[in-house]
N, C-alpha and C positions, 0 to 999 in steps of 0.2 A: 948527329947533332942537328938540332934546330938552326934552320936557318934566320937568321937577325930579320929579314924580309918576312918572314911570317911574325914575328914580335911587333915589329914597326905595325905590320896588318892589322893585328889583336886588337894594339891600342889606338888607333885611328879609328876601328870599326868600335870599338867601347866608348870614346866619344861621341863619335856620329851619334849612335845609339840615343846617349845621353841627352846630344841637344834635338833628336828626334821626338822623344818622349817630352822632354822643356816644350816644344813650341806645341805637340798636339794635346800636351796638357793644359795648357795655357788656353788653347784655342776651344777646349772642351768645356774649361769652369770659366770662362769669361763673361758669358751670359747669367750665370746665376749668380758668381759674384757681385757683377756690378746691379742683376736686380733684388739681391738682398742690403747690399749698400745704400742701393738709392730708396728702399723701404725705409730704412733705418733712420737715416738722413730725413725722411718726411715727417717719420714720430717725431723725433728730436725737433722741429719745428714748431710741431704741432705742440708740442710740450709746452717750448722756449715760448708760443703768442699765447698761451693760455696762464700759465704766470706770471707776464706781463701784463694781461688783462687782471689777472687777481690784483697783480700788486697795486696797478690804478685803483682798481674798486679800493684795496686798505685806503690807499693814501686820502679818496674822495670821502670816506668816512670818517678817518680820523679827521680830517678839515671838517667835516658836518660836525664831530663830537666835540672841536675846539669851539666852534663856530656858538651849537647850543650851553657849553659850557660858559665863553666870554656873554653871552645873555642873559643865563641864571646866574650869575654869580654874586650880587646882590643880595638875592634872594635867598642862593642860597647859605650864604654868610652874612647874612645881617643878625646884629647882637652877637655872634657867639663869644665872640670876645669882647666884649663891651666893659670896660673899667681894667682891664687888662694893658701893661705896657711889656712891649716884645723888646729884646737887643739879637741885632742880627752876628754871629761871630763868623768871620768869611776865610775859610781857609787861602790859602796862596793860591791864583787863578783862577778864584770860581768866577763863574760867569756870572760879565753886568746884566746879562738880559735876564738873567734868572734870576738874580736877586731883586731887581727892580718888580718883578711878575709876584715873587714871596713879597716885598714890601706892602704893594698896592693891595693884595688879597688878606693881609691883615689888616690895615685898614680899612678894608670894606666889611670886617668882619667886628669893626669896630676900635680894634688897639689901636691903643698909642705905642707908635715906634723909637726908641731910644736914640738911633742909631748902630752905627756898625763896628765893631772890633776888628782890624784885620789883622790880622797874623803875617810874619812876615817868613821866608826861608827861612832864617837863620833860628827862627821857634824850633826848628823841626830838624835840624842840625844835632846830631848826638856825638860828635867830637868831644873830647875832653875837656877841652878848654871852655866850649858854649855849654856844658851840661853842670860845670860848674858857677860857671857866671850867671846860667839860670838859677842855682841853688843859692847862691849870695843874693841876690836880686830879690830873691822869692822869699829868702830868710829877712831882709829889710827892710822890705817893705809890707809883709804879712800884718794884718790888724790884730788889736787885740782881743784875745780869745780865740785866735784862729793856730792850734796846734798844729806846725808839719810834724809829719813822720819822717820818723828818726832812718827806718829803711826803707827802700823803694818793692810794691811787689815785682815790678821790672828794672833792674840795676840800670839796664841798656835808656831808657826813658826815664831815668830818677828826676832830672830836673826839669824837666818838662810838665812831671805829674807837680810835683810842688807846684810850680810855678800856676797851672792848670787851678788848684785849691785858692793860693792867691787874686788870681783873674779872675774866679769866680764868685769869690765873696765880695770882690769889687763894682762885677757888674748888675749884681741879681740877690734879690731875697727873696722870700717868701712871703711878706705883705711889703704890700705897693702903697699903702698908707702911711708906713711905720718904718722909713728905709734902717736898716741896719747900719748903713755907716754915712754919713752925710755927704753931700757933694764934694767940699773941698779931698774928705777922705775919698773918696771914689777918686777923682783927678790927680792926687797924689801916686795911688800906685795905677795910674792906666799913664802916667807922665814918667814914672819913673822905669816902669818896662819900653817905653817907644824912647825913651832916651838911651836903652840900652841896644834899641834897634828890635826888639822881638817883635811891637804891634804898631799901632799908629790909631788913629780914632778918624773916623768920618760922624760927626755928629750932622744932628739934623738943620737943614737951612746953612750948612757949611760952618758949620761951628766945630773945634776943635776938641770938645768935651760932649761926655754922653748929656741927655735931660734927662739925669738923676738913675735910679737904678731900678730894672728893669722887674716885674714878676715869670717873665719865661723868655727862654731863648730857643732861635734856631742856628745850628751852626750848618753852614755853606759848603757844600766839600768840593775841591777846583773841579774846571770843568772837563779834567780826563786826568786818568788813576795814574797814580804816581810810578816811577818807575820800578821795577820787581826788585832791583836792588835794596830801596828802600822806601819799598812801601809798605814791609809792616812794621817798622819803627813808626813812619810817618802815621800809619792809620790808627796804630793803639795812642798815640799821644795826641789825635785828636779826637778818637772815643773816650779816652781819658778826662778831656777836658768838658766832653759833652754831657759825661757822667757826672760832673763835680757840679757842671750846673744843673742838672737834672735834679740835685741830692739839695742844693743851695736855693731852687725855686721851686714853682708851681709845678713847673714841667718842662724839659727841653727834648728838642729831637733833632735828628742827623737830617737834612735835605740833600740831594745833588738831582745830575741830569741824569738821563738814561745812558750816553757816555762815561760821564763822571762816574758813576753807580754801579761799572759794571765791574768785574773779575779784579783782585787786589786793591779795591777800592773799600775804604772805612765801612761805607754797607753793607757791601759783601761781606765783609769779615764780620758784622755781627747778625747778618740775617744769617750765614752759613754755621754761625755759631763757634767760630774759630776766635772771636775776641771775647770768648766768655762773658760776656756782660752783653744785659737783656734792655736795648735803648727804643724808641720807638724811631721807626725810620721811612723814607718817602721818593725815592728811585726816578720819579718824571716829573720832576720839579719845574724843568726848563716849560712844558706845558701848563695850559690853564688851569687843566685839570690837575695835574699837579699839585697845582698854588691854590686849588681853593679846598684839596688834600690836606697841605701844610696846617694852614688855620683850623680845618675842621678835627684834624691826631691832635691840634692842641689843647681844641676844645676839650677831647676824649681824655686829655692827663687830666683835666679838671676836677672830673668826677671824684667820688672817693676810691680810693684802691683801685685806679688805674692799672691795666696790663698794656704794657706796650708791645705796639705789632708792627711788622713791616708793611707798607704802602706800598702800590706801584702797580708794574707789567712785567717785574721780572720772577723768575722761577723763586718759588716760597714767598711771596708778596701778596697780600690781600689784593685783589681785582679791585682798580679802580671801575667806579667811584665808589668810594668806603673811604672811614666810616659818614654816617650822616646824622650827627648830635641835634639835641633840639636845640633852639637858641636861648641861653638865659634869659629869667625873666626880666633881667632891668637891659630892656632894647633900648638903646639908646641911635638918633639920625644917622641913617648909613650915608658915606660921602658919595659923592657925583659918580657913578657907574665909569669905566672904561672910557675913552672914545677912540683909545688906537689899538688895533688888532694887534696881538702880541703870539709869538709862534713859540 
């Protein structure tokens, strides 16, 4: 028999062994571990300040292009909208500073601005109960000659698309001369939905009523995309409604910011072509460049047989700056340029 004392030996020397091999292994690749580590570690640096240095350069540029954009913009929006009256329709959240940026670049592009629509959550609510009180609502106060449809092409958004035909015949026609429904009627149904809670009006100089109705709209989209639970209810019922004014005036388009604009957001969904319907659209709105975008895509619905395209910086979007229309011929005084720098 094996004595237990040569066992015990075995595995005491199989150990040793083991941490024998451990420490002169260790003591063998130490040196090139740690100078391939510390190689590594120097790229990665070297990476990390030379992307930093890009990212400066972006940012000094785009201030340079904000910068030459807030100085031609005059220039380059004088006339094109001249005899033209805009209504702005502002989804829930969009941003004041981006609306304010859209306001002033039409008017220096010459329009007269109506005022604002705001929409409120409860528009964009498709519960049972709001989908039908927007269909009574939209049923009674609808003007004459304006048919709703008997079925929704989305069931899930039926009242909202009503309601969307109503809103829109309210605030926009197709001659700015010759409005289609008179003031009292316009205040009628924009009083009779904000009584029901859906919108509210910011007219102009703080007045509680549009000035009169509009030849083209931009509608606002908040300023970051709605939740994935319900944002593509929310987005098709507000492409819905950007369509009916598109169909009702000159011309309407979708604006938001480069947040606002992006993935789940109303834009995306028709630039990606997922909301089937072909609107013209505008992704960096919250910038200058942007805003003096908005005015010039509306100028472009003007023309005849307009194609609408997406604007911006984001993938499938026309490179700003585009487009660049001439300005019609009845130029009419552009207002007082800028004086605060607006980001």
């Amino acid at each position: 028999m094996i004595d237990f004392r040569y066992h015990l030996v075995s595995i005491v020397a199989v150990f040793l062994a083991l941490a024998i091999g451990i420490v002169v292994g260790s003591t063998a690749l130490k040196g090139s571990v740690l100078t391939g580590l510390n190689t590594a570690s120097k790229h990665e640096l070297r990476t990390i300040k030379s992307l930093y240095a890009h990212n400066s350069q972006l940012k000094n540029q785009i201030s340079a292009d904000e910068s030459f954009a807030q100085a031609a913009e005059g220039s380059l929006l004088r006339g094109l909208l001249a005899g033209e009256r805009v209504v702005l329709v502002l989804a829930p959240g969009a941003d004041g500073t981006t609306v304010d940026g859209v306001t002033t670049a039409l008017q220096e592009a010459g329009a007269a601005v109506t005022g604002q629509v705001v929409l409120s959550p409860q528009f964009f609510d498709t519960g049972a109960a709001t989908e039908q009180q927007l269909q009574t609502t939209a049923s009674s106060l609808a003007p004459a000659g304006l048919t709703l449809p008997h079925a929704s092409p989305d069931p899930q958004i039926s009242g909202q698309q009503e309601a969307a035909q109503v809103i829109a015949a309210a605030i926009v026609s197709k001659d700015g001369l010759i409005p289609t429904l008179t003031p009292q009627q316009t205040q009628h149904i924009l009083t009779g939905f904000g009584n029901a809670g859906f919108l509210q009006i910011n007219g102009v100089n703080g007045n509680a009523a549009l000035a009169g109705q509009a030849t083209m709209a931009v509608v606002v989209l908040p300023a970051t995309v709605p939740p994935a639970k319900t944002a593509v209810s929310f987005n098709m019922a507000l492409i819905s409604l950007t369509q009916d004014l598109q169909e009702a005036s000159k011309g309407a388009l979708l604006a938001g910011s480069l947040k606002g604009s992006g993935p789940r957001s109303a834009v995306d969904a028709v630039v990606n072509g997922s909301a089937g319907v072909t609107l013209t659209t505008v992704d960096n709105a919250e910038t200058v460049t942007g805003q003096i975008i908005v005015a010039q895509a509306l100028r472009e619905l003007l023309n005849p047989h307009p194609t609408p395209a997406a604007y911006g910086v984001r993938p499938n979007a026309a490179p700003s700056p585009a487009p660049s229309p001439v300005a019609s011929p009845s130029v009419s005084p552009s207002p007082p340029s800028r004086k605060k720098s607006r980001k």
